[in-house]
C-alpha positions, 0 to 999 in steps of 0.5 A: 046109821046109829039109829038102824034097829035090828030089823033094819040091819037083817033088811039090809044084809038081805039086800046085800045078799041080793046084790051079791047075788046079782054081782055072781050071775053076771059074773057068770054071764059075763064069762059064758058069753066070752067063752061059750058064745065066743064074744069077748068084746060083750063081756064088759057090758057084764063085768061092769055093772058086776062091779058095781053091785059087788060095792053095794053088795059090800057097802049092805053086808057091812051094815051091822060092823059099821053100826057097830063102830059107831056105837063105840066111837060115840060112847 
């Protein structure tokens, strides 16, 4: 991670806004189908790969605080 270069850290937070934005959607989609549809037994097929996409999504908009942290470990 220490070698990352700004345009990298702006690619990755890019990506992480992505998958935050996916993770939202299916959120959504997960309670319209419980709710508007009236099928609660399909809202996991939603909120599972949500989750999942929640992580990455916090995993890439952490990037430039993690890059951080390292240069202060290392020096």
């Amino acid at each position: 991670m220490a070698t990352l270069e700004a345009h990298q850290i702006k690619r990755e937070i890019r990506i992480g806004w992505v998958f935050f934005s996916i993770f939202a959607f299916l959120i959504f989609l997960g309670i319209f189908v419980k709710r508007g549809m009236g099928h609660p037994e399909f809202m996991m097929f939603f909120h599972g790969p949500a989750a999942v996409f929640l992580v990455l999504a916090g995993r890439k908009l952490t990037a430039p605080l993690r890059k951080r942290y390292e240069e202060e470990r290392g020096a």
